[in-house]
C-alpha positions as CSV (number, residue, x, y, z in Angstrom):
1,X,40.3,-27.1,-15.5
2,X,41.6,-27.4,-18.9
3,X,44.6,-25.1,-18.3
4,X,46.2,-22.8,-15.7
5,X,44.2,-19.7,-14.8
6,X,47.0,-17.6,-14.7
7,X,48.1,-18.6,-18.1
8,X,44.8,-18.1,-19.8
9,X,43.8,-15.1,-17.8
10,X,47.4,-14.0,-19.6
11,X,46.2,-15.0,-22.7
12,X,42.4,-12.6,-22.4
13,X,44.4,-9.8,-21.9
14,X,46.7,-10.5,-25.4
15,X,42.9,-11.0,-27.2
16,X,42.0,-9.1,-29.8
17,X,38.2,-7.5,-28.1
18,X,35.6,-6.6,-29.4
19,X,32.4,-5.3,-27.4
20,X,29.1,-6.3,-28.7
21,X,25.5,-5.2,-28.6
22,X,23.8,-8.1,-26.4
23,X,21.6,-8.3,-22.8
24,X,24.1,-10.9,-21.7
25,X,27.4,-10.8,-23.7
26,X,29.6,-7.7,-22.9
27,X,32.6,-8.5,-25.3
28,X,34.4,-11.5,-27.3
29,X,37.7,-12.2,-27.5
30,X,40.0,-14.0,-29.8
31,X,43.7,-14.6,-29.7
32,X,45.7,-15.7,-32.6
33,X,47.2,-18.7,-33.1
34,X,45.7,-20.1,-29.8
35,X,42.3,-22.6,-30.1
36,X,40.7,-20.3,-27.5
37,X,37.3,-17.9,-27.7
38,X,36.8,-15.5,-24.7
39,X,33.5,-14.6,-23.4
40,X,32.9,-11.5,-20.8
41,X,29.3,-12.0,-20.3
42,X,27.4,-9.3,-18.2
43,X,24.9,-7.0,-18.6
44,X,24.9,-3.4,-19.8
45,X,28.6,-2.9,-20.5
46,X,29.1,-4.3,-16.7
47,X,31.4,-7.3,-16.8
48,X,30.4,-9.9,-14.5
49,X,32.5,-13.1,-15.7
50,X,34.9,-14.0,-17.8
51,X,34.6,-17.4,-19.9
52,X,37.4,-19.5,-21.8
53,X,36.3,-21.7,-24.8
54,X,38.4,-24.1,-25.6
55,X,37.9,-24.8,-29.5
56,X,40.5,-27.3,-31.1
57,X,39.1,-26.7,-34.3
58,X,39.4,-23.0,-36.2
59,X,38.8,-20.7,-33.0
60,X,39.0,-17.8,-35.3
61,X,36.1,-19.2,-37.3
62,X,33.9,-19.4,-34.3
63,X,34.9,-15.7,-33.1
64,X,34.0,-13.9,-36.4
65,X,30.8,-16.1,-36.7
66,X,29.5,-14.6,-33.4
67,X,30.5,-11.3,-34.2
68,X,28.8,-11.9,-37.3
69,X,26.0,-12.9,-35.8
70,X,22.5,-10.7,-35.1
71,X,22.4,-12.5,-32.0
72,X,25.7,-12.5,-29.8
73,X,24.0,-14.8,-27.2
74,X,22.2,-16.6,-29.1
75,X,25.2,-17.3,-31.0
76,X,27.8,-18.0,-27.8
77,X,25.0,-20.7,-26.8
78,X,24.8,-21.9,-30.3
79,X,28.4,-22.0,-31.6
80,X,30.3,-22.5,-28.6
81,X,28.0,-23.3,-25.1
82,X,26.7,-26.5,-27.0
83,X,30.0,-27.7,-28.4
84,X,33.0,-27.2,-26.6
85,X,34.6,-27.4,-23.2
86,X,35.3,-23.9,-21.2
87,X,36.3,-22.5,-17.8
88,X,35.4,-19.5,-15.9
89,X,38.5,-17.2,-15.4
90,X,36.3,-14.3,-13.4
């Protein structure tokens, strides 16, 4: 694991949220200043895990491009699944 659960799980909860419209992605979370994207992937509005990204490069990038996104999951498999390392929290 790339860092301490505890830590991170810390770090979700400081996130700015936002809930999207998606059959698999319930919410994404960005905090800043930290190279981290969060995930809570589920299925309608239930939360079923919770997903760190680790993203050395602009994390805040990454986070508004899925929100901007017309596909959330599409767009979590895309800009962050296929590039960078994660662990599950939940």
């Amino acid at each position: 694991m790339a860092g301490n659960v505890a830590v991170l799980k810390g770090y979700a909860e400081q996130a700015e949220w936002h809930p999207v419209s998606s059959s698999n992605v319930v919410a994404v979370g960005y905090l800043a200043g930290y190279k981290y994207v969060f995930v809570r992937f589920g299925a309608q509005s239930k939360v079923k895990s919770l997903y760190v990204y680790h993203v050395p490069d602009d994390a805040e990038a990454i986070f508004r491009g899925i929100l901007a996104a017309p596909s959330k999951g599409k767009a979590v498999n895309g800009l962050l699944k296929a590039n960078y390392s994660y662990d599950r929290l939940e």
